[in-house]
N, C-alpha and C positions, 0 to 999 in steps of 0.2 A: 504494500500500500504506500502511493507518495501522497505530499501535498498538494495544493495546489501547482499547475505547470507555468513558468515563470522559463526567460530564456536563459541556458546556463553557461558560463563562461566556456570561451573558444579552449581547446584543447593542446596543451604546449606541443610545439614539433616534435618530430621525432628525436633529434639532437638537442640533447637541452641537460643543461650542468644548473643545479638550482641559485648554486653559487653567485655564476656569473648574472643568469638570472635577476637577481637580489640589488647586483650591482648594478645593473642595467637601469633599473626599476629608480636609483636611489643616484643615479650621474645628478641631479642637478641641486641635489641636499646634502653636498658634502660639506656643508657648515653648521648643518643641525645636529644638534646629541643624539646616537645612539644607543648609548649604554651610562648610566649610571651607577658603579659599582660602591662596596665603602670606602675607596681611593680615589675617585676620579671620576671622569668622563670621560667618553670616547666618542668623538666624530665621527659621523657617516665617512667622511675624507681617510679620516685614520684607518678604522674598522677595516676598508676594501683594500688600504696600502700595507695594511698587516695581511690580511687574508693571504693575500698575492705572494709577500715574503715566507709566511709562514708554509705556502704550497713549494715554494723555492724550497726551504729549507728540508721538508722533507724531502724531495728530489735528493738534495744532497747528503744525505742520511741514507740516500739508499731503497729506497720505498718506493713501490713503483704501485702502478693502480688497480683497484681489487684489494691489495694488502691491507689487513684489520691492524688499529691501532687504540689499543682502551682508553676511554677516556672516563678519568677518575679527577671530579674538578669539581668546588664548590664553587657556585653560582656566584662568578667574576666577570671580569670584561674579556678576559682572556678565553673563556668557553665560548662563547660564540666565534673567536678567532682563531680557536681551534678547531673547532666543529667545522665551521664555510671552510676555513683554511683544506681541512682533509677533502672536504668535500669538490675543490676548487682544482687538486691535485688528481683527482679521482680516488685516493685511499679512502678506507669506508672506517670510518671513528665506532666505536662500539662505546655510549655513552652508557655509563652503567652506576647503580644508583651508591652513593656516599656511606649510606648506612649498615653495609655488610660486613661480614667477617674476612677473615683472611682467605675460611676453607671456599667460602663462595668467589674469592678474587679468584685463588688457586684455580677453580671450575672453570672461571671465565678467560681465564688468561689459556687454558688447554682446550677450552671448546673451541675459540675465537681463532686460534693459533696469533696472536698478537705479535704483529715484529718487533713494534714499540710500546713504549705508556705516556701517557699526558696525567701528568698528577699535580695538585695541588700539595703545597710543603708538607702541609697541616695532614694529607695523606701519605706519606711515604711512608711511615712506618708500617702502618698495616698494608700498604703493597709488598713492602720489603718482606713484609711475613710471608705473603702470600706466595712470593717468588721462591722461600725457600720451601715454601709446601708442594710447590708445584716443580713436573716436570718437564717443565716448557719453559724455555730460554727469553728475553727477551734481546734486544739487538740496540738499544739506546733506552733513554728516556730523559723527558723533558719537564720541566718542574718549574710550575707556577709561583712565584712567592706571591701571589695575591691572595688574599682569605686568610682565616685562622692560620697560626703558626703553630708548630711544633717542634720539640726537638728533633730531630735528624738523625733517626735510629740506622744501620746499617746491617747487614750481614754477609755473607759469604756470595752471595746471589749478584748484589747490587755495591759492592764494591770496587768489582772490575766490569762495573758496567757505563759504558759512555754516559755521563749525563750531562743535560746543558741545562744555565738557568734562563726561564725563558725573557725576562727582562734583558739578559745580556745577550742571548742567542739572537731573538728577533731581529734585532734593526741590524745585525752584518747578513741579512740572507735577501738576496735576488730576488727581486719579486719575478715569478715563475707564470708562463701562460697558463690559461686553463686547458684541462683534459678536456678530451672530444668525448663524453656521454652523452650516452641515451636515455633517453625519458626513461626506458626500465631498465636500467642499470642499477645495481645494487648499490645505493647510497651511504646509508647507512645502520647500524643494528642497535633495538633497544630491548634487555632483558626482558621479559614479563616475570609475571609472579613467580615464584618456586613453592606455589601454598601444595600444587600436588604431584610436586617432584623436585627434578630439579629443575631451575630457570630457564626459560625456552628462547635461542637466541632468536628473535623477531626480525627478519629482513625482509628494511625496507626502499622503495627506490627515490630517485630525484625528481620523478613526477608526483609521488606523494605526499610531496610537501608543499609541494604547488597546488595539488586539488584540494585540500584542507584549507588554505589560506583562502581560496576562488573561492569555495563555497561555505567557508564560517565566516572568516573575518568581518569581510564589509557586507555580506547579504545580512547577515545573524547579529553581530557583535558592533556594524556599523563604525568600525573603525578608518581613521583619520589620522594623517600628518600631526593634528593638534593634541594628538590623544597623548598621554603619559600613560604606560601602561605596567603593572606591578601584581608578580605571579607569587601567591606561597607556593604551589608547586613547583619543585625545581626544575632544574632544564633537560636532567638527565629522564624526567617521567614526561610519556609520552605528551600527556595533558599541559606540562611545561615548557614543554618545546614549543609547543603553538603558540601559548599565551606569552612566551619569553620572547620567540626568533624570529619564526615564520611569520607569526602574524600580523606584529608591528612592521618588521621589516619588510613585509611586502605592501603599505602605504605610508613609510616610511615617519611612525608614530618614535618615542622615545620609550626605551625600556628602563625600571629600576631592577638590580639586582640585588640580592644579599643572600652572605656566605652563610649565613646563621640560621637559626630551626628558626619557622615562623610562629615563635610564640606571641599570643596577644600583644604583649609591650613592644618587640619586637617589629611586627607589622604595623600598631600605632607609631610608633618612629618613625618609620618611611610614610604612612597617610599624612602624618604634618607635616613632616620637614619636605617632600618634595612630592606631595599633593597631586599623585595618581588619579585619573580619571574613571581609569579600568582596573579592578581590582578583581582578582582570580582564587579562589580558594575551595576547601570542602569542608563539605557538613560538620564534622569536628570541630574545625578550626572557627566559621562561624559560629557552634553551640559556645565554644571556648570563649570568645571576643564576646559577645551577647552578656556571659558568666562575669566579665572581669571587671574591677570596678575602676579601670584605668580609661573606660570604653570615651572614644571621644565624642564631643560634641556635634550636631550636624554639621553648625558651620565651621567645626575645624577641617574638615574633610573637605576636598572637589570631587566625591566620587559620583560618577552620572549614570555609571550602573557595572554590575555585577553579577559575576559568572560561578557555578558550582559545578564540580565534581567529583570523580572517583565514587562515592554513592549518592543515592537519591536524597535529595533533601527532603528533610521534614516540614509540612507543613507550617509548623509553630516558628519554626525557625526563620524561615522567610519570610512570613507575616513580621515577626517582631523586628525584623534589620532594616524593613522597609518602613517601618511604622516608625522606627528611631533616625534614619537617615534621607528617608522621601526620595531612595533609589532600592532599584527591582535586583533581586537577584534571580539570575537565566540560568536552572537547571539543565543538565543533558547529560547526557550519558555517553561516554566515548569506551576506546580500549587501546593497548598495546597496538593489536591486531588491525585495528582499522586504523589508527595514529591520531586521530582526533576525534570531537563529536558528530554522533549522525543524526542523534533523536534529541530536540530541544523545543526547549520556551524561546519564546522569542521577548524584545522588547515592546511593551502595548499590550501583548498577550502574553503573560505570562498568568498561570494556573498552578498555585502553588500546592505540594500533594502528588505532581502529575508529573512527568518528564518530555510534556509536552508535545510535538509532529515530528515528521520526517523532516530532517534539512534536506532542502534542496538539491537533487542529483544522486539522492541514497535512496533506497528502496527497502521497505523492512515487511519482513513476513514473524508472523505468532503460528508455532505448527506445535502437534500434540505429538505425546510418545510414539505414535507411526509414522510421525512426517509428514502427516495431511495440515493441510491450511487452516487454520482459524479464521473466519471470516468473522462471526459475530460478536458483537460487545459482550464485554465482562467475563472471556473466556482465556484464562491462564494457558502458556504458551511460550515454548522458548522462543526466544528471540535471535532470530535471522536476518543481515545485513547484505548487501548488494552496493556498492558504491566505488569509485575510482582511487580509492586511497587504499585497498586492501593489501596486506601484504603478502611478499610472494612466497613466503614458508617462513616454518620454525627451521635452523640450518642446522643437517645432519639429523634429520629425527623426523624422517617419515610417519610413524604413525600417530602421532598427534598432530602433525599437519594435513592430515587426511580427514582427521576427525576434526579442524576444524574449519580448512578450505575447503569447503565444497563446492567446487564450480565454478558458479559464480557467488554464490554466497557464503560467507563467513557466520559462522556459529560463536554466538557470544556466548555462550554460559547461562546465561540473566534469564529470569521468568518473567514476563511483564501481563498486564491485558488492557484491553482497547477499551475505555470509556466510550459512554451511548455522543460522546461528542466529539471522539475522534483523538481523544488525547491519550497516552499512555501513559502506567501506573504500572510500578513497579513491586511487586512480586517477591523478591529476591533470587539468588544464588540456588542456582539447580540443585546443589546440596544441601544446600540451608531451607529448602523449603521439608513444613511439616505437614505429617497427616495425624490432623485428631480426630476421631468418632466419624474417620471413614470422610474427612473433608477437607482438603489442603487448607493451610494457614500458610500464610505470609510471615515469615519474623518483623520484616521491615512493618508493617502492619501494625502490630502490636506495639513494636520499639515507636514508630510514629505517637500512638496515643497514649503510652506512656513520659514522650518530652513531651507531652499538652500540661502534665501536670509541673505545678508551679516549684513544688522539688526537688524535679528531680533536671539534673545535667546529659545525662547519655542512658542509653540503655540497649540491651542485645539481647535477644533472643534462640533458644537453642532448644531443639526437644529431646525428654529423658523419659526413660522409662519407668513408670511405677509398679508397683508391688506385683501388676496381675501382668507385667509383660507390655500396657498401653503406653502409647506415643502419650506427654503431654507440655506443654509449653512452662520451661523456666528461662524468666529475667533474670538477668545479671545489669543490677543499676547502679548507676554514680552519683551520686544526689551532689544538689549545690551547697549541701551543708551536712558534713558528714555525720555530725553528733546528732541530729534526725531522726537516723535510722534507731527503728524499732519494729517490734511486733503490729503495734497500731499502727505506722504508715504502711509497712506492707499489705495490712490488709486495706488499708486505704485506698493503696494503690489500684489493687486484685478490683474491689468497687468501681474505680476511675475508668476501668478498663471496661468491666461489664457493661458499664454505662456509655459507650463508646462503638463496643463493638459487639457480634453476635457471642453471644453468654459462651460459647466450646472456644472461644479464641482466648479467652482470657489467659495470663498467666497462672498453674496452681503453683508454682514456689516460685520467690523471689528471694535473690541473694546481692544483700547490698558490698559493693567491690569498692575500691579507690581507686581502681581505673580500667580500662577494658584495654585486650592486646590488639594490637594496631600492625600494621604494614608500616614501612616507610613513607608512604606517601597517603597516611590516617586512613585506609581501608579498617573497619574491624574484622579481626580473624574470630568468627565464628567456630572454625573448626578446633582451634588452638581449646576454647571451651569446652567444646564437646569432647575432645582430648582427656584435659583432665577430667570432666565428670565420670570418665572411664576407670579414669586410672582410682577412682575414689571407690566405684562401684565395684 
C-alpha cells in the first residue's frame, strides 16, 4: 500500500560517487558551516578540500577501492571526512557503533577483513584490545584527536603498527580525484543489531544514500540551507547518518555534532548554545528530557520540529513535548536494512500513537504467518518494505539475507496494523509479541498506557508463564520517583491499565527496576528480560 502518488525525484545515473555528488550539490556554499563539533567549525570549502586529501591519503596508504576500512569515531568533524573521504576514494568505511566491546571489534575487524582503522584517541584502547583478540592484521591506522581523550594504551598488535595523527597527516596528502562508481557499488557497511546473533554486516551502496535524502529530507522533514540541524543518534546508527550527513548535506543545512552520550543536560547545551532547528532523537531520550528538571524553556529553544526513532513513540510522550515547546515531533520507523525511514508522520499531520503512511517511493505490505496480504484494518501483520534504499545483503551470511531480502521486499521484523484511517500502529517485535487467553497483545501497547500514568518514566513489557503453564503479561517499570514504589501503586497501576485497555491485556505482575537494558542506540532489549526471568525460573 503507498500514499498518495506525488512525482518522485529523477533517479541518479548510473555513474555516481555520492561523495562527489554532495560536493557538486554544495560548489556555491563553501562559506557556510558544515559541521559544528566541541572544537570548531568546518566549512563546506574545508569539509570537500579535506574529503579530496583525505581520499589522496589513502591512495597513498595503499588502499585501493572495495577495500573495508573501520571506522570507530565519536561524532566529530573528522567522521564525516572520513566517511565522504573513503567514500570519494571508493574504499567502503565500515562505521561501527562506539559502545562495544573488544570481543565484538575483534568480530568486526575478521568479518570486514579491515586493511585499516579510523579511530578516535579516546578509542584506541579498546581497539588495541580488540587487535590483540583478533586474528586479522590490520595494515595502518589513523587516529582522531578530536573527542574524548584517553590514555594511549598499546600492545603487541599496535605497536609496530603505522599510525598517523590525523590533524598532522591530513593537510600533507594530495587531494586525490574521485573513483569512477556506480550507483550500486558497494559504498558503505553499517552493523545491525547482534540481539540474535552475531552482528550482520549491512551492505550498502552510493545510490542509497541518495534515495533516503530524495525522498525524506525535503518531501518529509522539509529541510533547508537555513536549517541547523542536531542528531542524539550518532552517525555510526543508520538513523544518524541521515539526520547527521546525508541529509543536511544534501540542501546544504549546518550540522551540530557531539562526542558525548546524549544525556538531557547534555542535548540542553547544544539547544541553547547553538539553537538547532531540527532536532532528532528516541523515545527514551525524549521520556528522559520531559523527566528532567533542567528541561528548557520554549523560548530558549528554535526548534521548528522534530523527529523520533528506533521505537514507536508513545502517545503521552509527544502530546506533552509539543504541549511544552509548540513543535511536532514526526515519528517513523526506519532500519539498518533499508538505511532510513519508510513509514512516517509527516509535519501538519502528525497522529501521535501511530507511525503514520508510507513515504513516498516505498511500498509497504502487512502479511500473516503464510504470506498472504492483509488488506483490512486493525489486522496485525509483519511488516514488508519495497523501496530504493534497500540493501544488497548481510556480507558472507546467506541465510539471513535470504530470510530477509526477498525480492523485492525487505522483511523488517516489526508487527504493525492499519488503522480504519490508513495510518499505522505498531505492534511490536515478532518476538516480543504475546499470546494471552488465545489473543495477541502488543507489549508496546500496554508499555504505551502505562507512561499515561503520571508515575511512572518507562516501562517494558514481557510475557511469563504462571503456575498452570499460561502466557501472561509482566511490566518491568521505572517510575519518576523511585521511593513510590509499592504494593498500592502497583496495583494502581494493574487498575490504570484495565481502564485503558481490554481487561486480558492488563499486566498480572509488575516489577519496579531503576532502569531497563537498552541497545546503544536506546532500543529496549526485551529479550535480555525474558532472559533472566528464565534464568530465575
Amino acid at each position: 500500500m503507498t500514499s498518495d502518488a506525488v512525482a518522485l525525484p529523477a533517479a541518479p545515473p548510473a555513474r555516481f560517487n555520492f561523495a562527489v555528488h554532495i560536493a557538486a550539490l554544495n560548489a556555491a556554499r563553501g562559506h557556510r558551516t558544515a559541521f559544528i563539533d566541541d572544537a570548531g567549525a568546518l566549512s563546506y570549502a574545508q569539509l570537500f578540500d579535506a574529503v579530496a586529501r583525505f581520499a589522496g591519503g589513502l591512495s597513498a596508504l595503499g588502499l585501493r577501492p572495495e577495500e573495508r576500512v573501520l571506522l570507530l569515531m565519536h561524532d566529530c568533524n573528522d567522521w564525516p571526512v572520513a566517511f565522504l573521504g573513503c567514500l570519494h576514494a571508493g574504499v567502503v568505511p565500515v562505521a561501527v557503533n562506539t559502545l562495544l566491546t573488544a570481543d565484538d571489534y575483534a568480530y568486526m575487524l575478521e568479518h570486514s577483513r579491515a586493511r585499516s582503522a579510523i579511530v578516535s584517541q579516546g578509542l584506541v584502547p579498546v581497539l588495541a584490545d580488540a587487535m590483540g583478540r583478533s586474528a586479522h592484521s590490520l595494515q595502518s591506522l589513523l587516529v582522531s584527536p578530536r573527542g574524548p581523550a584517553a590514555s594511549v594504551q598499546t600492545n603487541a598488535s599496535t605497536e609496530a603498527l603505522p599510525t598517523h595523527n590525523l590533524a598532522d597527516w591530513l593537510p600533507r596528502q594530495k587531494p586525490a580525484p574521485a573513483a569512477d562508481s556506480g550507483v550500486d557499488d558497494m559504498a558503505f557497511w553499517l552493523y545491525s543489531s547482534g540481539s540474535t546473533g552475531r552482528p550482520k554486516g549491512t551492505v550498502h551502496t552510493h545510490g542509497n544514500l541518495y534515495w533516503t535524502a530524495a525522498l525524506y529530507a525535503q518531501p518529509v522533514l522539509g529541510l533547508s540551507e537555513q536549517d541547523i540541524c542536531f542528531s542524539a543518534a550518532k552517525l555510526f546508527f543508520a538513523y544518524g547518518l541521515g539526520n547527521g550527513l546525508s541529509f543536511p548535506l544534501t540542501v546544504g543545512a549546518t550540522v551540530v555534532l557531539m562526542a558525548e552520550r546524549p544525556t538531557p543536560d547534555a542535548v540542553f547545551q547544544r539547544w541553547t548554545a547553538h539553537r538547532p532547528t531540527v532536532f532528532f532523537g528516541a523515545p527514551t531520550g525524549y521520556a528522559g528530557m520531559l523527566a528532567s528538571p533542567a528541561l528548557p524553556s520554549r523560548d530558549a529553544v528554535a526548534l521548528r520540529l522534530c523527529s523520533s526513532a528506533g521505537e514507536a513513540l508513545p502517545r503521552e510522550i509527544g502530546e506533552r513535548f509539543t504541549s511544552r515547546f509548540g513543535c511536532e515531533i514526526i515519528d517513523g520507523i526506519g532500519s539498518t536494512e533499508m538505511l532510513h525511514i519508510f513509514l512516517s508522520n509527516r509535519p501538519g499531520d502528525v497522529r501521535y500513537g501511530t507511525t503514520g503512511k508510507p513515504v513516498q517511493g516505498f511500498r509497504v505490505e502487512l502479511r500473516d504467518d503464510s504470506g498472504a496480504v492483509l488488506d483490512g484494518p486493525e489486522q496485525v501483520g509483519d511488516l514488508f518494505i519495497q523501496g530504493p534504499s534497500a540493501a544488497l545483503m548481510y556480507w558472507a551470511d546467506r541465510a539471513r539475507s535470504r530470510a530477509t531480502f526477498q525480492g523485492d521486499w525487505t522483511r523488517s521484523g516489526d508487527k504493525y496494523f492499519r488503522d480504519t484511517e490508513g495510518y499505522y500502529v505498531y505492534a511490536g517485535r515478532g518476538d516480543d509479541m504475546l499470546k494471552v487467553s488465545g489473543q495477541y497483545v502488543s507489549p508496546f501497547e500496554v508499555e504505551s498506557a502505562l507512561m499515561q500514568h503520571e508515575a511512572v518514566l518507562e516501562a517494558a513489557v514481557i510475557g511469563v508463564d504462571d503456575e498452570n503453564g499460561l502466557t501472561r503479561a509482566k511490566a518491568f517499570v521505572v517510575l519518576k520517583d523511585a521511593a513510590q514504589a509499592d504494593d498500592a501503586l502497583s496495583l494502581a497501576l494493574q487498575s490504570f491499565v484495565k481502564g485503558r485497555l481490554a481487561p486480558y491485556k492488563y499486566p498480572r505482575q509488575i516489577a519496579f527496576v531503576p532502569e531497563l537494558p537498552k541497545t546503544a542506540t536506546g532500543k529496549i532489549q526485551r529479550f535480555r528480560l525474558r532472559e533472566a526471568e528464565r534464568s530465575r525460573s
